[in-house]
N, C-alpha and C positions, 0 to 999 in steps of 0.2 A: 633321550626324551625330547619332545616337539617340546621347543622354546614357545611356545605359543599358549602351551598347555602350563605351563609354569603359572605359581603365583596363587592367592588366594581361591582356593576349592570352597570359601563361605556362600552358602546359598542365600536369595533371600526370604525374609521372615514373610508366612504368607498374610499371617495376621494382623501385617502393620500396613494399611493401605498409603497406598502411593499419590500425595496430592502436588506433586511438584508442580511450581507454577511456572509458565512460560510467560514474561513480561513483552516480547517486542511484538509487533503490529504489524502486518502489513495493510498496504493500500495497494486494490486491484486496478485496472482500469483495461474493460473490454470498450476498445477504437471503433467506431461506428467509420469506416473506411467511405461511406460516401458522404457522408458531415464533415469528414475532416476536409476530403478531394473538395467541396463545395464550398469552405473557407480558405484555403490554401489559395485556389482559383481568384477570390472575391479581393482578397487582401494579398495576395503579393506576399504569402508565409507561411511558413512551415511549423503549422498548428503543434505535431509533435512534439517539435524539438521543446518550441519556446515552453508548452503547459510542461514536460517533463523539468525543463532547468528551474521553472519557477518551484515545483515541486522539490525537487534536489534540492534546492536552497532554505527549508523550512528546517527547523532546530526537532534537531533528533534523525532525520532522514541517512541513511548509509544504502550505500549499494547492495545491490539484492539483482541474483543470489551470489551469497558469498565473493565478493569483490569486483564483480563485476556490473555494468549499470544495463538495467531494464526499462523500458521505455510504455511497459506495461504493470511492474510491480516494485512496489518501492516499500523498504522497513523500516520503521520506528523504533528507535529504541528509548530508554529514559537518557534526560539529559539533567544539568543539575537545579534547570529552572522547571522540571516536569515529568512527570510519567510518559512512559510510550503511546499508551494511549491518549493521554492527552496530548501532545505532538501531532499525534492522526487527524483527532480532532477539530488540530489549531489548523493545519494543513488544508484539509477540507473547510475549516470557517474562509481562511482568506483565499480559497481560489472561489468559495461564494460571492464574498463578499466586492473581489478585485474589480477596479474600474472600465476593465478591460470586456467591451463588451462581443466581440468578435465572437466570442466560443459561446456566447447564450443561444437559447433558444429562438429561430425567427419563422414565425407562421408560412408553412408549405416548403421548406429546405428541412434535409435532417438532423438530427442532433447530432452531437463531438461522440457521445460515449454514456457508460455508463459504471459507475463508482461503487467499488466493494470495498467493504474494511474486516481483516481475516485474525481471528484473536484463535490463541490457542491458552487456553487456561489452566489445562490438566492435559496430561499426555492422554495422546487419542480422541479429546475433545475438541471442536472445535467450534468456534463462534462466527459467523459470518451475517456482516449487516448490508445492507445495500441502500445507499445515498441518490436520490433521486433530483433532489434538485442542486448539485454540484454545477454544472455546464448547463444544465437542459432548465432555469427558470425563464 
């Protein structure tokens, strides 16, 4: 007998709907490559790295996907002061809010990017918001 086929033959019930909840967050971030090339240029830095470490450094953030670090997508999970979603949140409040004016918006240059936040709340469902004044006020 395929060991593989071993083990519970219980099917599942059809009439009990599946509302399993998916808790962690991500945060998208499609790089506008000539806003970033036009800050890089202006300041003497590597727009990338720095917005991705300050992002890595917000409570809740782990590597995505699975262990590895993206420099485009980062996951929220709960932590013990907050939901994952709120984490995403707090992450997006202080790269708004940060004093660091370099990655804003400057009249006739392009903008850094542009900022998604990707919730899965039911299996197969998915939520997705898009933040517009993150970099680009």
């Amino acid at each position: 007998m395929d060991k593989r086929s071993e083990g519970s033959s219980k099917k599942p019930d059809p009439n009990v709907q599946n509302d399993e909840l998916y808790e962690d967050s991500l945060l998208i971030i499609k790089w506008n490559l000539a806003g970033l090339v036009y800050r890089n240029n202006q300041h003497g830095i590597n727009a990338i790295n720095i917005l991705s470490a300050l992002i890595r450094d917000q409570p809740g953030c782990i590597p995505f996907p699975n262990g590895t670090s993206s420099d485009s997508a980062f996951s929220f999970v709960r932590t013990p002061n907050g939901e994952a979603h709120q984490n995403l949140y707090s992450c997006i409040s202080q790269l708004t809010t940060s004093t660091a004016q370099w990655w804003r918006h400057t009249q006739g240059n392009p903008d850094v990017d542009h900022v998604y936040m990707v919730g899965c709340h039911k299996k197969g469902e998915f939520v997705i918001s898009e933040f517009n004044n993150v970099f680009n006020v």
